[in-house]
TORMAR-259082 format. One record per residue (C-alpha): x, y, z. Coordinates in pm, 1 decimal, always signed. Each point is the difference from the previous one (the first is absolute). Example, Ala and Ser with C-alpha at 12.3 -4.5 7.8 and 13.67 -1.06 7.14 Angstrom:
BEGIN
<node <+1230.0; -450.0; +780.0>>
<node <+137.0; +344.0; -66.0>>
This chain:
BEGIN
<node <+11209.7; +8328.1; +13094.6>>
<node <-121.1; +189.8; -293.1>>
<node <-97.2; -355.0; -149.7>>
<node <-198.0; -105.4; +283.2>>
<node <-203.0; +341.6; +56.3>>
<node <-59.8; -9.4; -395.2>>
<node <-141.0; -345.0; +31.3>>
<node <-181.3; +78.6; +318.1>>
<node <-210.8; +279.1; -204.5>>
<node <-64.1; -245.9; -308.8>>
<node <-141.5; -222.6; +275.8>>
<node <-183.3; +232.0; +112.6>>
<node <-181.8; +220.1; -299.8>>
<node <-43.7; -405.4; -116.5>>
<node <-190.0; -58.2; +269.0>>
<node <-188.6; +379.9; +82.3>>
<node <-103.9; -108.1; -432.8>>
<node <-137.1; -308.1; +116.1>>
<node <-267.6; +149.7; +196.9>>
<node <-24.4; +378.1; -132.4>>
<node <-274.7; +106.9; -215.5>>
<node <+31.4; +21.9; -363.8>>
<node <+41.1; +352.2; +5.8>>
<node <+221.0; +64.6; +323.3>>
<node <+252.4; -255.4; -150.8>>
<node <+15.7; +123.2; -327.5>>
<node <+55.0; +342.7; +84.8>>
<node <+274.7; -114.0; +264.3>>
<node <+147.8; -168.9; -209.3>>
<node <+12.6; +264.5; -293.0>>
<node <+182.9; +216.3; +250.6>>
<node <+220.4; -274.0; +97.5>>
<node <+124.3; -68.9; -335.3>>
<node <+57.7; +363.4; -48.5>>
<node <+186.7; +14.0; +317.3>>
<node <+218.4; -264.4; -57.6>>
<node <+114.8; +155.0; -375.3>>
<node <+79.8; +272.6; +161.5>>
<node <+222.3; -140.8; +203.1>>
<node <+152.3; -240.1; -279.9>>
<node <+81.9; +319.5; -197.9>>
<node <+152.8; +161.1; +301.9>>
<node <+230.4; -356.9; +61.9>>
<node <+93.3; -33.2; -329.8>>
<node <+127.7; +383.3; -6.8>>
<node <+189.9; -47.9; +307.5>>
<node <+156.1; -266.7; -137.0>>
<node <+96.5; +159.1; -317.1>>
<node <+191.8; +332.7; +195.7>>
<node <+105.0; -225.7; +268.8>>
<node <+243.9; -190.3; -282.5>>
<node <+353.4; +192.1; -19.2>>
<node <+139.2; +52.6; -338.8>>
<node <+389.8; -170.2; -55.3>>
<node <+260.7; +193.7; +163.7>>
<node <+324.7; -25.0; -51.1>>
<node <+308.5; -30.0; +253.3>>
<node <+344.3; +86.4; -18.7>>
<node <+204.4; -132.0; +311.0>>
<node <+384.0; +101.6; +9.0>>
<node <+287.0; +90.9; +223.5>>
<node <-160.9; -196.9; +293.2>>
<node <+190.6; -11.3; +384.9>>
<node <+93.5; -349.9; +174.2>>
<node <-295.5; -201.1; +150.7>>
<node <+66.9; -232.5; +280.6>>
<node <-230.8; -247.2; +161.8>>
<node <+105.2; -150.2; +342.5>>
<node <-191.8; -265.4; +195.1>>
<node <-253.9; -118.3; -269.6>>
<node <-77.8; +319.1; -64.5>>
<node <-9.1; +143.7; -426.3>>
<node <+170.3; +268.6; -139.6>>
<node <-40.5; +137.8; -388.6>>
<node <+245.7; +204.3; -194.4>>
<node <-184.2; +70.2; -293.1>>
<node <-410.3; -27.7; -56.3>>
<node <-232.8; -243.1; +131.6>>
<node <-351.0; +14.7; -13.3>>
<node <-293.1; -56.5; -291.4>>
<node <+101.6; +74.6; -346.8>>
<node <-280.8; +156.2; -221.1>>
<node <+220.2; +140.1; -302.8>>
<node <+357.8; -12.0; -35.8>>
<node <+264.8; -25.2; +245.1>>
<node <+413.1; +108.7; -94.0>>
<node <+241.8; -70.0; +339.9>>
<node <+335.6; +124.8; -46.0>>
<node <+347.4; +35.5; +204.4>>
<node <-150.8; -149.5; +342.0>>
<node <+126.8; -27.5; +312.6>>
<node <+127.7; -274.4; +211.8>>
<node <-246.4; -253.1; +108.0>>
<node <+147.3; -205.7; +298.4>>
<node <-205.8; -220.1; +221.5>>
<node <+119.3; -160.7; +338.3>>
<node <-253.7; -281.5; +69.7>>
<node <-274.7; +229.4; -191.6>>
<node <-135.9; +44.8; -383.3>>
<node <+181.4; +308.3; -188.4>>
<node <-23.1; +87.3; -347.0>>
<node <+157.7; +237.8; -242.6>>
<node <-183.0; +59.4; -301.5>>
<node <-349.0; -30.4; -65.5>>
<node <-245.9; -257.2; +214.9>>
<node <-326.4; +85.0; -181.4>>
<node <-359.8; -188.2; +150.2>>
């Protein structure tokens, strides 16, 4: 969506250049470019603080997990790893016509 609008006002300044004066279409486009630093500054901040640092996990003395009727059960950690990840003394994991897992299932 983002794409398309972007495009959409590239097609259009393109085309509200083709026929401006000199002068209305230079200082449009002046502020334009200004406009659209701007916003590349603020983006590229975002995406700097938006980034989380490595953390690190410690999983132990986990309960029994049981997954019945295709369903999943974990006894441990599962998820997206962005640093280190230690999974100690876990449950049970026991799966009747599902998906279990004790330990780590990382993404």
């Amino acid at each position: 969506m983002v794409l398309s609008l972007t495009c959409l006002c590239v097609a259009g300044l393109g085309g509200w250049f083709a026929v401006a004066r000199w002068d209305d279409a230079n200082k449009v486009a002046a502020f334009a470019s200004a406009l659209g630093a701007v916003a590349a500054v603020g983006v590229a901040l975002w995406a700097a603080l938006r980034t989380l640092p490595d953390l690190q996990l410690d999983v132990r003395g986990t309960g029994l997990a049981q997954a019945r009727g295709g369903g999943s059960a974990n006894s441990g950690v599962r998820g997206k790893a962005t640093g280190s990840v230690r999974v100690r003394d876990t449950g049970d994991a026991v799966a009747d016509d599902g998906d279990a897992n004790s330990g780590a299932r990382l993404d």
